[in-house]
C-alpha positions in Angstrom: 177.0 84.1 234.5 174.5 86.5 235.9 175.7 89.2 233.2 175.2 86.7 230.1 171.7 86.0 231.0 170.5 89.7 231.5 172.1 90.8 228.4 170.0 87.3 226.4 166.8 89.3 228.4 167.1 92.3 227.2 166.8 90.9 223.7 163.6 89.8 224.4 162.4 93.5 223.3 163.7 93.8 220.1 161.5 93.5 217.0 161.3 89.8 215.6 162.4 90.1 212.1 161.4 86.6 210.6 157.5 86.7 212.6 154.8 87.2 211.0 153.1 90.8 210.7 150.2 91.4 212.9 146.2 91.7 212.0 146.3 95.2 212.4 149.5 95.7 210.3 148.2 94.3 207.6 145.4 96.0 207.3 147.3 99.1 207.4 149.6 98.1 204.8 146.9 97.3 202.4 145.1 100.8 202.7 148.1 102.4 201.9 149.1 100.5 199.5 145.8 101.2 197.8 145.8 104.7 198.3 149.6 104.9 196.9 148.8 102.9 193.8 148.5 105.3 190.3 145.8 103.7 187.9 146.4 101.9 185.0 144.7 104.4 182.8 143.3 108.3 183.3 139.6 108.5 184.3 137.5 110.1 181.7 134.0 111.7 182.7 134.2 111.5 186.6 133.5 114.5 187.2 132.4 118.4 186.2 135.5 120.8 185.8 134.5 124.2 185.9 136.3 127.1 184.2 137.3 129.9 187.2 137.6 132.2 184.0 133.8 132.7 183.4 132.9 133.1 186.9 132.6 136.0 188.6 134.2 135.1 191.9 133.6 138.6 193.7 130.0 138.5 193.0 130.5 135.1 194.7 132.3 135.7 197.4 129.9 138.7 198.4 127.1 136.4 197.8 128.7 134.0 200.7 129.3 136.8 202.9 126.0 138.6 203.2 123.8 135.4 205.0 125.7 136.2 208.2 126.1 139.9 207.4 122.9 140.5 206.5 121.5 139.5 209.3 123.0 142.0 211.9 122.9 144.7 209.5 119.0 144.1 207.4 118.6 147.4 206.0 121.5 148.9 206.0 123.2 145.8 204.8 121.1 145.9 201.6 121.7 149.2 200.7 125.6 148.7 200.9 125.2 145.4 198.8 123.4 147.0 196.0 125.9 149.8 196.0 129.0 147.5 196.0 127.5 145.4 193.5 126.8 147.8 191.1 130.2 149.2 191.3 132.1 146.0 191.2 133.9 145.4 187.7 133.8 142.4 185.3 137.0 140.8 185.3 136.8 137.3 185.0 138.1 137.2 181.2 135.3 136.0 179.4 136.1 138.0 176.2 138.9 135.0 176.0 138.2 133.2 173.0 138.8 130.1 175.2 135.8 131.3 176.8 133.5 131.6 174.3 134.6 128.2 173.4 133.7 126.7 176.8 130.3 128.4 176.9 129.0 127.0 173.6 130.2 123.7 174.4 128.6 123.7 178.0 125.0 125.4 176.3 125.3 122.7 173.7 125.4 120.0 176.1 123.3 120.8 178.8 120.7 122.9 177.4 120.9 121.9 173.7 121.6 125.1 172.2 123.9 127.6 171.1 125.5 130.0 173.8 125.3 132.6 170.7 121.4 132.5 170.9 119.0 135.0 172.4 116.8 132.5 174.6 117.5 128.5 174.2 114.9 126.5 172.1 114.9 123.7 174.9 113.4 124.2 178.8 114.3 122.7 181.7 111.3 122.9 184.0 107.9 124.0 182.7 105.4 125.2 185.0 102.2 125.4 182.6 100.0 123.0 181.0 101.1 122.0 177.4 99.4 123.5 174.1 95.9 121.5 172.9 97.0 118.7 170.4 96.4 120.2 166.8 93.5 118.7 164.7 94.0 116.0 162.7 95.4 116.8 159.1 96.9 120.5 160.0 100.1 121.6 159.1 102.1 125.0 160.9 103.2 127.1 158.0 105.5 128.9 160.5 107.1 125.8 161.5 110.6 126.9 159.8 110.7 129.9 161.3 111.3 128.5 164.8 111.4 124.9 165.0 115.6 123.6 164.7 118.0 120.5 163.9 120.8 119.8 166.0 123.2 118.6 164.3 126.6 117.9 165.3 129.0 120.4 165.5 131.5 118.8 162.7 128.5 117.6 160.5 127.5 121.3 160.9 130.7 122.8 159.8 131.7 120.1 157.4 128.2 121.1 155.1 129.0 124.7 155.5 132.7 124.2 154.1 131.7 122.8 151.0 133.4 123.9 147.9 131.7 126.7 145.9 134.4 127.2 143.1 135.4 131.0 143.0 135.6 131.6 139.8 132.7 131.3 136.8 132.5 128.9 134.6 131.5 131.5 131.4 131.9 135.2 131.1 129.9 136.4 128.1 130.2 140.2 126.7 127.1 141.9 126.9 127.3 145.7 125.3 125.2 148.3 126.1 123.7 146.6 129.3 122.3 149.6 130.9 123.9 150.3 134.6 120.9 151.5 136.5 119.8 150.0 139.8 116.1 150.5 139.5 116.0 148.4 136.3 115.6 144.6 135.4 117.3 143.4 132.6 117.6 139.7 132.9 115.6 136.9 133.4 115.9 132.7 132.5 113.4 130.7 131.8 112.1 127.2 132.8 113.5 126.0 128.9 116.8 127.3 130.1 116.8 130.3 127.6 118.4 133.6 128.8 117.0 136.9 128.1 119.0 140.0 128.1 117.8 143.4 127.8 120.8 145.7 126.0 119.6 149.1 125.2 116.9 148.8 122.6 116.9 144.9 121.8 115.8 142.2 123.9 118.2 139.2 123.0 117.8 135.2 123.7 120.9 133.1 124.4 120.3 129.4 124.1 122.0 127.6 127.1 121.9 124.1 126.1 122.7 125.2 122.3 124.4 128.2 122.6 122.7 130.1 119.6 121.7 133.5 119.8 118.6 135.0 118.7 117.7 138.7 118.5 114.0 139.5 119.6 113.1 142.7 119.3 114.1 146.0 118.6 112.6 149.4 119.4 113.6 152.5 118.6 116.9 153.9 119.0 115.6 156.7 120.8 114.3 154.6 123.8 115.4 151.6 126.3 114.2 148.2 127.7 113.8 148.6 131.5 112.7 144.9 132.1 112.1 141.1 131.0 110.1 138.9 132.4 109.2 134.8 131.4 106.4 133.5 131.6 106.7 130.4 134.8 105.7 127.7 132.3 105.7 128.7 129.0 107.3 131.1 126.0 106.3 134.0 126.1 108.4 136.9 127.7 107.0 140.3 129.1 109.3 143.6 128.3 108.7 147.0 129.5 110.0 149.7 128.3 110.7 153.4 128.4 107.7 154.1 126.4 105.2 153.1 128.9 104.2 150.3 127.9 104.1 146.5 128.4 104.4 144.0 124.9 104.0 140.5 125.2 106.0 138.1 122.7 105.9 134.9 121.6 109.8 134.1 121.0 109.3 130.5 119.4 107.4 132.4 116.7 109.7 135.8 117.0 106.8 138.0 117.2 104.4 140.8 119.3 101.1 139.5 120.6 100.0 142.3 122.3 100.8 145.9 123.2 99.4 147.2 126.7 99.3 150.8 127.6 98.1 151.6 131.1 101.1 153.2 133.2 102.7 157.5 132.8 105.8 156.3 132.7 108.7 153.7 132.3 107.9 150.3 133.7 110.8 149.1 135.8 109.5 145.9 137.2 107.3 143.1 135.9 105.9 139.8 138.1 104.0 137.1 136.9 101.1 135.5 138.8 100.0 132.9 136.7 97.4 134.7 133.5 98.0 137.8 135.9 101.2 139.9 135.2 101.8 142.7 137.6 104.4 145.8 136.2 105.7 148.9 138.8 106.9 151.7 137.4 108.3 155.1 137.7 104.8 156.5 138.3 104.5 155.5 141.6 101.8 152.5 140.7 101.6 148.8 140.8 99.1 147.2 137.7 97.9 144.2 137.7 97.1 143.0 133.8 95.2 140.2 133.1 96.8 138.9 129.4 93.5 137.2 128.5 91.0 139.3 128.2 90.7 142.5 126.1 91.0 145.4 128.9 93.7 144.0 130.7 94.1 146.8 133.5 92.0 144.7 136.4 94.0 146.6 139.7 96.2 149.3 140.2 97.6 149.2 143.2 98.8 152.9 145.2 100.8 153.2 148.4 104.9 154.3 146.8 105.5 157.3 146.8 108.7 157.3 144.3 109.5 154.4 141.5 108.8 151.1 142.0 111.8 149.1 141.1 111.5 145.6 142.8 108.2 143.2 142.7 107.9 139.6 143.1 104.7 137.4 144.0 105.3 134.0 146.6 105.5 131.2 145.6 102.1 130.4 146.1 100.3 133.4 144.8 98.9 134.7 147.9 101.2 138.0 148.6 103.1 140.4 146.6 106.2 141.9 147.7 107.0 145.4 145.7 109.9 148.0 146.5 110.7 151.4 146.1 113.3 154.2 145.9 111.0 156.0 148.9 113.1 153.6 151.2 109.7 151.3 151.4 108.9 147.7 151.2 105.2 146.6 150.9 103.3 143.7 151.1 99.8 143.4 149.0 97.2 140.5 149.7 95.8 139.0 146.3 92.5 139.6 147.5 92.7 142.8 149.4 94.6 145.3 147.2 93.3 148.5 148.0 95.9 149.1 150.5 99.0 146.8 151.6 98.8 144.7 154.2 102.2 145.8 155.6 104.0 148.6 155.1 107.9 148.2 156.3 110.1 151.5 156.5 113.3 149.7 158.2 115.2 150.1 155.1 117.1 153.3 155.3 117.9 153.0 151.0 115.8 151.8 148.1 114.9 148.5 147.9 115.1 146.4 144.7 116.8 143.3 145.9 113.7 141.5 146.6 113.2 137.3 146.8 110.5 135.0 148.6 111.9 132.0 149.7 110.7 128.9 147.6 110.3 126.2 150.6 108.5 128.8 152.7 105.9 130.9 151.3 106.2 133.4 153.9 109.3 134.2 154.6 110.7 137.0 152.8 114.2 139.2 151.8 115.1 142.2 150.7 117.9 143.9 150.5 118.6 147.9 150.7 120.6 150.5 148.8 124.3 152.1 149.6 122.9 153.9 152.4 121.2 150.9 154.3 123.5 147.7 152.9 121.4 145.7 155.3 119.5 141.9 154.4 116.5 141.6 156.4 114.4 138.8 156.6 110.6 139.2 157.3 107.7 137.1 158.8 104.9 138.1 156.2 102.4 136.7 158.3 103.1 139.1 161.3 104.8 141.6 160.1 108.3 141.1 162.0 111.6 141.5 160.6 113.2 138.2 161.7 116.7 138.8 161.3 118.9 141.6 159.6 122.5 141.7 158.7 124.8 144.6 157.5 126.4 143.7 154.6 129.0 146.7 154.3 128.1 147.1 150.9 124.8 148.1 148.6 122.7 145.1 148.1 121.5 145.1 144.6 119.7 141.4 144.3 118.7 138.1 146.2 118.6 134.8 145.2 117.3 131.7 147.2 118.4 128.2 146.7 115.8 126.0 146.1 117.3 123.0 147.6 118.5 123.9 150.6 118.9 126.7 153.3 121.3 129.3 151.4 120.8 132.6 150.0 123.3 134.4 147.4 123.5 138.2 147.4 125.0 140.6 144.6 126.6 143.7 145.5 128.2 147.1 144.6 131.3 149.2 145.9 133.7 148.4 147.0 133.7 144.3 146.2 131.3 144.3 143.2 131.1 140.3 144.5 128.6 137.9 145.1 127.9 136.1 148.5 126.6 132.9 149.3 124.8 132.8 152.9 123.6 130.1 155.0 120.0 130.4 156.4 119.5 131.6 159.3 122.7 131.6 160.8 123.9 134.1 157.8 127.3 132.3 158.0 129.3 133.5 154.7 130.2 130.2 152.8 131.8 132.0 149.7 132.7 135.5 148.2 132.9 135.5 144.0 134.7 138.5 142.7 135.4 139.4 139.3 133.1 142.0 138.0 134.5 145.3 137.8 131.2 147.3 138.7 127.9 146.4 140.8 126.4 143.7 140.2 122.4 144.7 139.3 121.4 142.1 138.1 121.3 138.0 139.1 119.0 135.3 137.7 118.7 131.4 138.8 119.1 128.3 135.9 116.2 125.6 135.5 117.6 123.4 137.4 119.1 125.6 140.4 122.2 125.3 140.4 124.2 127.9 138.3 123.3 131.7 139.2 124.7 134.8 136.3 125.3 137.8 137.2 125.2 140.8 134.9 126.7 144.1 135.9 127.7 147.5 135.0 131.0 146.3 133.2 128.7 144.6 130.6 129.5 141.2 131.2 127.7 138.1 131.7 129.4 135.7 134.4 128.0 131.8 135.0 128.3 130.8 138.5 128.0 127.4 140.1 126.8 128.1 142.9 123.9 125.4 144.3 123.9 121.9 144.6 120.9 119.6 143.3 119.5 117.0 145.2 121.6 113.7 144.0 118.9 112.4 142.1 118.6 115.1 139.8 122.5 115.7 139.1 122.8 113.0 136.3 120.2 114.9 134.2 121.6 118.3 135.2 124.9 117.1 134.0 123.8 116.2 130.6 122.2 119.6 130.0 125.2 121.1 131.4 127.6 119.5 128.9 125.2 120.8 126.2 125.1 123.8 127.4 129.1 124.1 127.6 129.6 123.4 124.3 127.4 126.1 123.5 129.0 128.7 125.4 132.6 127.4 123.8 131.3 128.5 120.4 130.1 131.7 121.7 131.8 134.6 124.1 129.5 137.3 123.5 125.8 138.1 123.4 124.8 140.2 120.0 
């Protein structure tokens, strides 16, 4: 009896199975089943995870250990830090291309720039006053060069990527186009009439019609070295290896005038409206004024070789002229005594020579074989902006007039055109097809087909630039003109 109840005792210790859990059990339970749970979906943008791979983590770790070290040992301690430091080696990767990667996307979106960059365009804290408020009305001609869009990284590529056909849409024959860098020997003017200078003639090719119309022809005996329209108007300039400079009327087929002023050929002609400028192989820059009867008004003297690349900007304000003494040179209209700048970066001659048409001051030029560079100038200052090495002799430039690209003609080994984007110099396309360097390139009226002529004596057609949309209907109907023209015709002459 005794036995039976000790043994219904003992059980009062056990656990109670069908109670009720406790406060404090609860709680318990619900904390970990809280901190057991997995969420429904991944969190996105909690938090900052670094890459290990672009940090240098022995730098870091000495950094962490000097506080305490650096206080028993002061002098001595810094001595040995600047010793170890300097001897430590880079090894955290970041020559990955994962790295670079990470970088530019961290610079984008933090400091709004390009990791590529040499300083960012954005500041985080400034510690000066801001820059007086500009009168009213003025407008920074230098705002191109430095001011920047941020678009996005896909809109970005996706312009860059767009197509650029690689192959022209007319080849013409052109015999006896003369292959010598330092000359000019095509030009096309605003009524979208090509003129092509092939050993004695001049010759006119119609682009909306396709006829062909011989110009001139001088004796047998001597050369055309250059053509040159006239910005608004019908009358083309020639120079020649006889010295002089005609002027011709081509609706009515015939001379104006004859101008003699220079010692030797004239390589190079540039109009500024009534005033056309020539270069030649005497060293001098003339500046003739076509209205009145003594037409020599300037002679310009700084080259000390032939002048074989001019151009004015677009406003009229500076002249650009190059040389085959390595030398680029830029005259003010109203102070041509000397040039304002004289630039010897170029280690070649330079005849590839083009302003750009929505900044009057910003200028390129290309050099010969032993430069191959394109360098971009601030004509304001002075500085070359930007240069890149093309691997190859740069024999012309051509801006678009619509947007930020640049096309470039070229020599061994390619013979090929390239189309840039400004300023990042990204190449968008390469056209091959000539079989020798390409010397010369001219721009259609409406700016978007380039040719090319070249030492194989052809012609190509390129469609290079796009036009603003509301100017591509009427491009298109000159262009169908204009290709049923050529269809008639595969050779100038």
């Amino acid at each position: 009896m005794t036995s039976c109840f000790l043994e219904d005792f003992d059980r009062f210790d056990a656990p109670l199975e069908s109670a009720p859990l406790a406060r404090w059990e609860r709680k318990r339970k619900d904390q970990l089943d809280r901190t057991s749970k997995t969420p429904n979906k991944t969190p996105q943008g909690d938090r900052f995870i670094p890459n290990r791979n672009v940090m240098n983590i022995e730098v870091s770790r000495l950094n962490l250990q000097q506080e305490s070290y650096g206080k028993e040992n002061n002098q001595n301690g810094s001595s040995l830090q600047d010793s170890h430091t300097d001897n430590i080696e880079w090894k955290s990767g970041r020559d990955l291309p994962s790295c670079h990667h990470y970088q530019s996307a961290l610079a984008s979106s933090l400091l709004q720039h390009s990791c590529h960059e040499e300083r960012p365009q954005s500041k985080i804290l400034t510690f000066k006053q801001k820059a007086p408020k500009p009168q009213e009305g003025y407008i920074n001609s230098l705002k191109v060069l430095y001011s920047q869009n941020m678009p996005q990284i896909s809109e970005q590529r996706k312009r860059i990527l767009r197509h650029i056909p690689q192959t022209p849409d007319r080849i013409l024959d052109a015999p006896e186009l003369v292959d010598d860098y330092y000359l000019n020997l095509l030009d096309w003017s605003h009524e979208n009439i090509l003129a092509v200078a092939l050993g004695s003639s001049v010759y006119l090719w119609n682009a909306n019609s396709g006829d062909i119309q011989e110009l001139c022809n001088i004796s047998q005996d001597e050369m055309i070295c250059s053509v040159s329209w006239v910005p608004d108007g019908h009358h083309l300039a020639v120079g020649t290896s006889m010295k002089d400079v005609q002027l011709w009327d081509t609706q009515r087929g015939r001379q104006v005038r004859k101008m003699h002023s220079h010692s030797s050929r004239v390589g190079c002609l540039a109009w500024n409206g009534p005033i056309l400028s020539s270069g030649s192989r005497d060293t001098t820059i003339h500046h003739h004024d076509v209205r009145i009867a003594q037409h020599h008004v300037e002679t310009l003297r700084g080259h000390e070789q032939e002048v074989c690349g001019l151009k004015w900007n677009v406003d009229g304000s500076q002249l650009a002229s190059g040389g085959n003494d390595n030398l680029l040179m830029v005259w003010d209209h109203f102070q041509c005594n000397q040039p304002k700048y004289r630039l010897d970066h170029h280690h070649a001659a330079v005849k590839a020579i083009a302003w750009c048409p929505w900044q009057s001051h910003l200028l390129a030029s290309g050099g010969g074989t032993a430069d191959r560079t394109i360098k971009f100038w601030n004509t304001t200052t002075g500085s070359c902006l930007q240069s890149i090495d093309t691997k190859s002799q740069v024999c012309a430039l051509i801006w678009n007039r619509h947007d930020k690209e640049i096309v470039s003609s070229h020599g061994f080994s390619q013979n090929q055109l390239i189309v840039w984007k400004y300023p990042s110099m990204v190449k968008m396309a390469e056209l091959t097809g000539h079989t020798s360097r390409v010397l010369h390139m001219s721009l259609s009226p409406d700016g978007q087909t380039v040719v090319s002529g070249a030492g194989d004596e052809t012609l190509r057609f390129w469609r290079v630039f796009e036009a603003p949309e509301s100017k591509i209907k009427s491009s298109n109907k000159s262009l169908g003109h204009s290709q049923k023209g050529m269809m008639r015709t595969c050779h100038i002459r």
